[in-house]
ZAMARGU-4260 file (C-alpha; in steps of 0.2 Angstrom, whole numbers, plus 5000, padded with zeros to 4 digits):
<rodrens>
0) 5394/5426/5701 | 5391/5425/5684 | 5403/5436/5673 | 5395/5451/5664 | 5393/5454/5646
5) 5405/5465/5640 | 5396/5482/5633 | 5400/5487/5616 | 5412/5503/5612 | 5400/5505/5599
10) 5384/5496/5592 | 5375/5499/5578 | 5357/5492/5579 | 5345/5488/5561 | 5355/5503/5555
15) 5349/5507/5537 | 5353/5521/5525 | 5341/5526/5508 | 5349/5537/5496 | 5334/5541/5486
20) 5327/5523/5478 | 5347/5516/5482 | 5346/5506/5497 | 5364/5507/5502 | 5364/5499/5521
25) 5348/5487/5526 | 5346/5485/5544 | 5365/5482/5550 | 5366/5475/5564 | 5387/5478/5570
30) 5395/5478/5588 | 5413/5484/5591 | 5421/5482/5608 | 5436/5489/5615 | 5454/5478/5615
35) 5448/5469/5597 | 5452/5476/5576 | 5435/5474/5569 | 5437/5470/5550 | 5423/5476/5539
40) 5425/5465/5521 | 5414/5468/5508 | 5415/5470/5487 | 5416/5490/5480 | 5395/5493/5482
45) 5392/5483/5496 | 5388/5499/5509 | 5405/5499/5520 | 5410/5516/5518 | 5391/5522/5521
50) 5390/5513/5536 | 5406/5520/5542 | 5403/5539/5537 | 5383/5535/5546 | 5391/5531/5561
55) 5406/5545/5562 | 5391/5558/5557 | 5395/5563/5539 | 5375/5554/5533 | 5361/5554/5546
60) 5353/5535/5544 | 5335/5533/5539 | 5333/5520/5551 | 5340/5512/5567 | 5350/5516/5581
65) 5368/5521/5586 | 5375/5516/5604 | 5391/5523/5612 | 5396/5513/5627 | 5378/5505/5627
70) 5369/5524/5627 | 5360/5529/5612 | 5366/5545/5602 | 5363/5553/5589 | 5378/5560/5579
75) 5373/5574/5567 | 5388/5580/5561 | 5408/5572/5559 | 5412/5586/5574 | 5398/5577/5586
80) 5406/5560/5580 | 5425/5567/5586 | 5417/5576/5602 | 5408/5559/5606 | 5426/5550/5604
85) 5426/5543/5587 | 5438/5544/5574 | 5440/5540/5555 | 5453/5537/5546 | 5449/5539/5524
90) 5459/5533/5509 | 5468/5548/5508 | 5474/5547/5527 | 5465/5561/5540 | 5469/5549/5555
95) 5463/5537/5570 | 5451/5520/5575 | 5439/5520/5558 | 5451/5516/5547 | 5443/5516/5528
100) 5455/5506/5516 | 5469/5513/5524 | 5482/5502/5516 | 5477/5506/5496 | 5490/5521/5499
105) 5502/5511/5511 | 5518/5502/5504 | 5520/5484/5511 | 5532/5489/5522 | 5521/5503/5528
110) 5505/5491/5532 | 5517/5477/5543 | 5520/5497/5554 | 5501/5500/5553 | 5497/5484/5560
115) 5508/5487/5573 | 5500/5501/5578 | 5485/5490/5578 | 5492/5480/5592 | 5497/5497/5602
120) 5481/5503/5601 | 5473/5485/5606 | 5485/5485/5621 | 5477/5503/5625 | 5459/5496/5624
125) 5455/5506/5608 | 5439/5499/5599 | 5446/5495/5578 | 5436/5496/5564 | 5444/5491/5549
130) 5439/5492/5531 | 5446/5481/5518 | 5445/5472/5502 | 5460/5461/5503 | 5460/5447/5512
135) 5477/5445/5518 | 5476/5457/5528 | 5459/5452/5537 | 5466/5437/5542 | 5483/5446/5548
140) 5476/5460/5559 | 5457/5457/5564 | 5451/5452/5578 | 5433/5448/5569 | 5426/5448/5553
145) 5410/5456/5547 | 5404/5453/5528 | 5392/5464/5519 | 5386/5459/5503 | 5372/5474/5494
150) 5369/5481/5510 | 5365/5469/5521 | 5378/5459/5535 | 5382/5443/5526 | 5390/5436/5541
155) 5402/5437/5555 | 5416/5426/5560 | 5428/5425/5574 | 5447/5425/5566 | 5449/5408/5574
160) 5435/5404/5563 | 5439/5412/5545 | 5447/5406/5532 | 5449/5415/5516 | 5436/5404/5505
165) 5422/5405/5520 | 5425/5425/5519 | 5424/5425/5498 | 5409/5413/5502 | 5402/5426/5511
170) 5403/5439/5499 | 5398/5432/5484 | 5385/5423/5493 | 5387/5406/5484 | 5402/5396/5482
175) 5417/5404/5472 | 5421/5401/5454 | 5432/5388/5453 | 5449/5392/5448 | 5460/5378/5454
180) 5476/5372/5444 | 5474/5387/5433 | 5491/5390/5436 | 5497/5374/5435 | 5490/5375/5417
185) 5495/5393/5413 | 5515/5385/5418 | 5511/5369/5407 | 5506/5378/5393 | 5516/5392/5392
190) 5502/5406/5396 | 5505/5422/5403 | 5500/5423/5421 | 5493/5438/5420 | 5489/5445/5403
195) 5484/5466/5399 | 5477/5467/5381 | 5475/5486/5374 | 5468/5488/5392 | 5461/5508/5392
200) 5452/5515/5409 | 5448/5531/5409 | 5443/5542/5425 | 5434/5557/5424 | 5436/5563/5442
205) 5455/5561/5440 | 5460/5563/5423 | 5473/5551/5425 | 5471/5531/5418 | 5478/5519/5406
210) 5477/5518/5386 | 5480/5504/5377 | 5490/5495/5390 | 5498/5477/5384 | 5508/5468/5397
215) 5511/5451/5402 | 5518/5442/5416 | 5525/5423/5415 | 5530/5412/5428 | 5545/5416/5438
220) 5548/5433/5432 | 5547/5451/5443 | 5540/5464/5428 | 5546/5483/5436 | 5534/5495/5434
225) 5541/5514/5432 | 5533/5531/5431 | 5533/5546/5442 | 5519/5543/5454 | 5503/5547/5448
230) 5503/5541/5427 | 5493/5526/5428 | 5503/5514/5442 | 5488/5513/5453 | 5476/5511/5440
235) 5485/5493/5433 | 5485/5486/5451 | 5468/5490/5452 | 5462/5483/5434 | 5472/5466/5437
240) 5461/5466/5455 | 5444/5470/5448 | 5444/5487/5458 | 5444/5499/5441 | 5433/5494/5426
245) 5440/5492/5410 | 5434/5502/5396 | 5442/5494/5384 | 5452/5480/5381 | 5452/5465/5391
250) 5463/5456/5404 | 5468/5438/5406 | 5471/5429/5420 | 5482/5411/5420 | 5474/5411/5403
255) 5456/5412/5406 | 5448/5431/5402 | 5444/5436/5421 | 5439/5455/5412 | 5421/5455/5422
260) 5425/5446/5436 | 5424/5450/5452 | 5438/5456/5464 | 5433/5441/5477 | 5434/5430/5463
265) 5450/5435/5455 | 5457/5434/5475 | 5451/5413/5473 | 5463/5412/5460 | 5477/5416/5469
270) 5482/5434/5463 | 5483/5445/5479
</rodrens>
């Protein structure tokens, strides 16, 4: 006998949602089964989150089709998405199987115990979706690797498969910028590794940011960073990862201004 096709836990079919004239997701086309960690990788834009929130219920899509265990549904609501069995987990942590950049709020220490829990709930036969930016992690916890880029499925990879630079590939859609021996020649010639100059971000939703930052890291050094939580820490990492435009100022990377980069192209250098 030949051995059946497993059925998805859940399936999204030419999935696409308009938000006025903004095309945010163009015909996805995404299966997650049980007993795997599904990571969904993508730059800030590139329609993860509105797939996720289509498919726990918070937008309805203009096109497509949602399965459950291979039986069409329509989830109106994030109530019909629980009742049906599926769960998000946001940035700021409500909790279980979407998990939407969990780890921006985790410590290191506090991610190796969330991928843990990904193995438990793997061992249970829980179907994982994961959405990250950071690559390390993809290739530490997933099982497979779907890549949007503006909307659409880039492409998607077994783990045995990926490697970082097929995934930044993927995302940017060409070959990355190349970057090699920049730190090699940031050592040599006495360059800062990473180099903040009068960097100012300002957020209007938080209020909190950073003005007229100047730091710099060399070579072999740990540079401590200190402040009650809240007063800008976030706000650095994210500048030197291309995840917070700067508003003014400009930021330096093994000497080379990396200011409008992009976060998969700043990851190509290294920096992680």
């Amino acid at each position: 006998m030949l051995a059946q096709t497993p059925v998805p836990r859940l399936e999204a079919r030419k999935l696409s949602k308009h938000f006025g004239a903004l095309l945010a997701n163009d015909a996805i086309d995404l299966a997650v089964y049980g007993g795997e960690v599904h990571a969904i990788l993508g730059e800030n834009g590139a329609g993860k989150s509105t797939l996720m929130k289509s498919l726990y219920g918070f937008h309805r899509p203009t096109a497509g089709e949602i399965f459950l265990n291979g039986k069409a549904v329509a989830i109106d609501s994030p109530q019909e998405g629980r009742w049906l069995g599926i769960g998000i987990v946001f940035q700021n942590f409500m909790r279980v199987l979407i998990f939407d950049e969990p780890t921006s709020v985790l410590a290191p220490h506090e991610v190796d115990q969330l991928f843990q829990i990904f193995d438990r709930l793997k061992q249970d036969n829980y179907a994982i979706l994961f959405i990250t930016h950071k690559l390390p992690e993809v290739m530490s916890a997933a099982s497979r690797i779907t890549v949007l880029r503006r909307g659409r499925v880039a492409g998607e990879l077994l783990r045995e498969q990926a490697t970082p630079q097929a995934i930044v590939r993927l995302m940017l859609g060409s070959e990355p910028p190349q970057a090699a021996h920049l730190d090699q020649v940031a050592e040599e010639t006495g360059e800062p590794i990473l180099d903040y100059r009068a960097v100012t971000v300002v957020d209007v939703h938080t209020g909190v940011g950073l003005k007229q930052v100047d730091l710099r890291l060399y070579a072999g050094e740990i540079v401590g960073i200190a402040g009650v939580s809240g007063n800008g820490q976030s706000e650095l990492a994210n500048v030197a990862l291309g995840l917070a435009a700067i508003d003014e100022g400009a930021l330096h990377l093994f000497g080379v201004d990396v200011t409008h980069w992009s976060t998969a192209a700043r990851l190509q250098t290294g920096q992680a």
